[in-house]
C-alpha positions in Angstrom: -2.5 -3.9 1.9 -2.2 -4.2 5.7 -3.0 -7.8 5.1 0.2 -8.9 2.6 3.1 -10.1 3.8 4.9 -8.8 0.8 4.2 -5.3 1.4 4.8 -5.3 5.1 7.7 -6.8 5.1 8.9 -4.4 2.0 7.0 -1.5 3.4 8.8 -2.0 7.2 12.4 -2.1 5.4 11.7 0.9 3.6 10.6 3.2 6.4 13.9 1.5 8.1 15.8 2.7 5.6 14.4 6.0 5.5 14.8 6.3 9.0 18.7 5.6 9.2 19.7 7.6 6.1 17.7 10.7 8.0 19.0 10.1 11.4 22.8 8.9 9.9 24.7 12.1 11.6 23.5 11.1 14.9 23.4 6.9 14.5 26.3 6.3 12.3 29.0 5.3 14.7 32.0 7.0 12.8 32.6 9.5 10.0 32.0 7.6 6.4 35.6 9.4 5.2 37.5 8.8 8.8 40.6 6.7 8.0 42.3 4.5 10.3 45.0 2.5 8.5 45.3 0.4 11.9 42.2 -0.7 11.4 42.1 -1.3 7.5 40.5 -4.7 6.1 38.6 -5.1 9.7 35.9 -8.3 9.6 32.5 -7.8 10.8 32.4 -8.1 14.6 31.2 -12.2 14.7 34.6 -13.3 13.3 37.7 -14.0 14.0 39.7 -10.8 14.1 36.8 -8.4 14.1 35.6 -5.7 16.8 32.1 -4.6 18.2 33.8 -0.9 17.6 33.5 -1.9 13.9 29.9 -4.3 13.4 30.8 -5.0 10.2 34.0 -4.0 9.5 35.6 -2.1 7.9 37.5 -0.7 4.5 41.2 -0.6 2.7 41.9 2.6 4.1 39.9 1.5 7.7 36.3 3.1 7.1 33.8 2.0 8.8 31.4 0.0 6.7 28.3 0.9 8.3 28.7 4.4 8.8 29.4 4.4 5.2 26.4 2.0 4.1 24.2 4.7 6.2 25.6 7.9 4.7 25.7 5.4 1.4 21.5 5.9 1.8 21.3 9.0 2.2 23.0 10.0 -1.1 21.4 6.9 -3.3 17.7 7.8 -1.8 18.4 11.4 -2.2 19.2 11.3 -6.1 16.7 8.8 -6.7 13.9 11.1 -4.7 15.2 14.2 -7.5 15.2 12.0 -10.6 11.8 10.7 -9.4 10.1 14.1 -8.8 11.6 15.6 -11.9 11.4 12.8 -14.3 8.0 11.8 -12.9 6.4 15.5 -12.8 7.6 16.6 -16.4 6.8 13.0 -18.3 3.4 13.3 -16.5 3.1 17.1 -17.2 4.1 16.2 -20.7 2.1 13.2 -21.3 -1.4 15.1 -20.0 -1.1 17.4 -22.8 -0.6 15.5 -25.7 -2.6 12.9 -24.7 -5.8 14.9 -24.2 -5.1 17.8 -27.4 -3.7 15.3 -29.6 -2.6 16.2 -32.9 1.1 17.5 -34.3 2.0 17.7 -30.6 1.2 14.0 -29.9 3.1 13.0 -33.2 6.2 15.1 -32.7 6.5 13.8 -29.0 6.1 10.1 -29.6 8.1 10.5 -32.7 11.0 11.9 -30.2 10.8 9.5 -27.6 10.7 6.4 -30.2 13.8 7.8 -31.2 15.6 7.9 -27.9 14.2 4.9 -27.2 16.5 3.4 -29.9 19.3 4.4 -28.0 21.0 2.5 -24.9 20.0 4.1 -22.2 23.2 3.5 -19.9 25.4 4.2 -23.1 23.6 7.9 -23.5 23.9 8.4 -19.6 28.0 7.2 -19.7 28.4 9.1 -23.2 27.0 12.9 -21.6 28.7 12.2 -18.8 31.9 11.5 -20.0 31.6 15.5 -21.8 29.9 17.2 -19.2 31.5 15.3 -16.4 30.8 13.8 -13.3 28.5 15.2 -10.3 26.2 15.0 -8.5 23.7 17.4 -10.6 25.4 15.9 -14.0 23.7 12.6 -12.6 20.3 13.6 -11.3 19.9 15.5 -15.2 21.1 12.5 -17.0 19.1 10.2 -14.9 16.0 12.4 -15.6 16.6 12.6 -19.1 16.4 8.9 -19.8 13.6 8.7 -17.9 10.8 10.6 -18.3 10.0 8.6 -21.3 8.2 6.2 -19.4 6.3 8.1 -17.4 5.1 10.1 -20.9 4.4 6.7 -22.4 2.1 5.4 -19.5 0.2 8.9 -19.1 -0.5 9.4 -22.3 -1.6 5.9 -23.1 -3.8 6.7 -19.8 -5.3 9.9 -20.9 -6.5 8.4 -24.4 -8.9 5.8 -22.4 -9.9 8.3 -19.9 -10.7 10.8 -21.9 -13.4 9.1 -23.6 -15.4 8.9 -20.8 -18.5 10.3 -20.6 -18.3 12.7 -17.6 -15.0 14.1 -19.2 -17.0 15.0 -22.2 -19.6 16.4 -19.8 -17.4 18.6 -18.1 -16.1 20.0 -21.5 -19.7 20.5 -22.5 -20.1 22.5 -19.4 -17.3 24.9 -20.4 -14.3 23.3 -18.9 -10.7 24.6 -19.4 -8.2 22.2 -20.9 -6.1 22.6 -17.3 -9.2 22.4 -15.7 -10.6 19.2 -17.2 -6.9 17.5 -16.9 -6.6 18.6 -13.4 -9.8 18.0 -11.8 -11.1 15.0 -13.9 -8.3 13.1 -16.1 -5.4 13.4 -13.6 -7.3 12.2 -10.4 -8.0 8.8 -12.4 -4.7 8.0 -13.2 -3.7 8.3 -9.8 -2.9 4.4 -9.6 -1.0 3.4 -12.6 1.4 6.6 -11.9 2.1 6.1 -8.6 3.1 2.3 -8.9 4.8 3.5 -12.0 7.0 5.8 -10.0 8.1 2.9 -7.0 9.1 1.1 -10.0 11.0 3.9 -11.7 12.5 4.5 -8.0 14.0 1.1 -7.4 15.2 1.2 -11.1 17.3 5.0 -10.2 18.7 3.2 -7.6 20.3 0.5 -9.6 21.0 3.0 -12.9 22.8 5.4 -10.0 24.7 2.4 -8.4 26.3 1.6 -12.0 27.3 4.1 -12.8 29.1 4.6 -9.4 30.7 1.6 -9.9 31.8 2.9 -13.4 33.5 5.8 -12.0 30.7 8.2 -13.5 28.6 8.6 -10.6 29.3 9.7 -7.0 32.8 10.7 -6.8 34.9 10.5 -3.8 34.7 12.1 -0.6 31.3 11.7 -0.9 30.1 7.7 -0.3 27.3 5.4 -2.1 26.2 2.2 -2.3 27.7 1.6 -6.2 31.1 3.1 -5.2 31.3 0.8 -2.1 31.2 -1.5 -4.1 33.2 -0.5 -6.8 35.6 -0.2 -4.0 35.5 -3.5 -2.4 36.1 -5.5 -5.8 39.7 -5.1 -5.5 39.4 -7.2 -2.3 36.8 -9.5 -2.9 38.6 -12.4 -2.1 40.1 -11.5 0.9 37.5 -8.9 2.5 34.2 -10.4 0.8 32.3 -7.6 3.1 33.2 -4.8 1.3 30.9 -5.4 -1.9 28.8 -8.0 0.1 27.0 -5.0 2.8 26.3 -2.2 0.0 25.1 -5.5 -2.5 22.8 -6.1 -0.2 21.7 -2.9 0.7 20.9 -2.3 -3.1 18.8 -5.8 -3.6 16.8 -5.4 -0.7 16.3 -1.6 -1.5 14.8 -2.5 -5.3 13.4 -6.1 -3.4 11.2 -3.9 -1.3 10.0 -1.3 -3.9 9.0 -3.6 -6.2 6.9 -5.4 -3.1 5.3 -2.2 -2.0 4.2 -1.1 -5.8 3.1 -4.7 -6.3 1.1 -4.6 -3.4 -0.4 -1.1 -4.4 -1.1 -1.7 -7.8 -3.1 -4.5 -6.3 -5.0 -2.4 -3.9 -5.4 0.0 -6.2 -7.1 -2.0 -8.9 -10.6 -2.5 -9.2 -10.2 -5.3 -10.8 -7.8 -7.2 -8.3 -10.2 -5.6 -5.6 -12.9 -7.5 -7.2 -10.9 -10.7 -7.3 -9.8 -10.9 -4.1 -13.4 -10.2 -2.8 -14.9 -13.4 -4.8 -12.0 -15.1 -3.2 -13.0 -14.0 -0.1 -16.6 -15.3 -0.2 -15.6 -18.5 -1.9 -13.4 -19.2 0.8 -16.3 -18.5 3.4 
């Protein structure tokens, strides 16, 4: 992996990332909420009009863009960290079950999920928001229950072929417990698929949670995101192109990254790809 530019380059922006949203009380140069209506409509430090106290400018009511696009991090990372984690671990939980006892259970799962499938998946998130109404917890549950579909999908689909395999039999012959024989010999296989699954999923919170922020259904004021930046900033698009052009970026380069890092992993991670870039190797020599 060490040796693709796509994942170091993606890999090196994330850990970036990371970094500033952790360390955003202490490197962020101003409060994301402090107004200064002096200041309001600021340019980015390199032109005309703008300020080095302000790199890259700042808002209508004089916020400073990058204290906001760092505290923006922290909030967008965090929610997609909590959909991840609790999508991810009950589709997985959910998928290891019925994919290795089968039967009614598998049939009245699938059944379910082919159902919500049917459904737009921003329109369910908008339409139990809209009742329950917006927060931070509302968003992380909606999020999550949109989601865990996939993961449910891919794990069970995973199971059925690994199950088959010889020394799974063998360790059921041997008087293995259903939690034992999932845990110690189905799980550890599907290692791979799951964990480039869930970068993808990730990078795909991100832009579901940036959405709806910009809808008015996600993060609601006075706490700051990417999506309501630049829900924001359109009213000034024209005339203050910064304010939706910073936390734009910030999102593409976010997913951008993500989907180098899985790519790069799912690579790695394959035997298959292994073996192909080892035949390459020795051709090329």
């Amino acid at each position: 992996m060490l040796g693709d530019p796509s994942f170091l380059v993606g890999a090196t922006f994330i850990v970036l990332l990371v970094l500033a949203a952790l360390l955003a009380p202490w490197i962020a140069p101003y409060d994301p909420n402090a107004q200064s209506l002096n200041d309001r409509l600021m340019p980015p430090m390199w032109l005309d009009g703008g300020d080095s106290s302000h790199v890259l400018g700042t808002d209508n009511l004089g916020r400073d863009v990058l204290s906001r696009l760092l505290y923006g991090a922290r909030l967008s990372l965090l929610i997609a960290t909590l959909v991840t984690v609790v999508a991810g671990g009950f589709g997985i939980l959910l998928g290891l079950l019925v994919g290795y006892v089968r039967g009614w259970p598998e049939r009245l799962v699938m059944g379910w999920i082919d159902l919500q499938v049917s459904f737009p998946v921003i329109l369910l998130i908008i339409l139990i928001i809209t009742v329950v109404g917006p927060s931070i917890v509302t968003l992380v549950v909606c999020i999550s229950l949109t989601h865990w579909l996939i993961y449910t999908r891919t794990t069970r689909s995973a199971v059925l072929s690994v199950s088959q395999s010889q020394y799974v039999a063998a360790a059921e012959v041997a008087g293995g417990t259903t939690w034992r024989v999932l845990s110690r010999h189905v799980l550890p296989n599907l290692v791979s698929p799951l964990m480039t699954l869930a970068l993808l999923e990730f990078a795909t919170v991100i832009l579901v949670e940036a959405a709806l922020s910009f809808l008015g259904l996600g993060i609601q004021p006075p706490h700051t995101s990417w999506g309501l930046d630049v829900a924001i900033g359109k009213e000034y698009i024209f005339n203050a192109w910064w304010l939706v052009t910073f936390p734009g970026l910030a999102i593409s380069f976010t997913v951008l990254s993500l989907n180098f890092v899985s790519s790069s992993l799912r690579s790695a991670l394959d035997p298959s790809s292994r073996a192909t870039r080892l035949l390459a190797q020795v051709g090329g020599k």
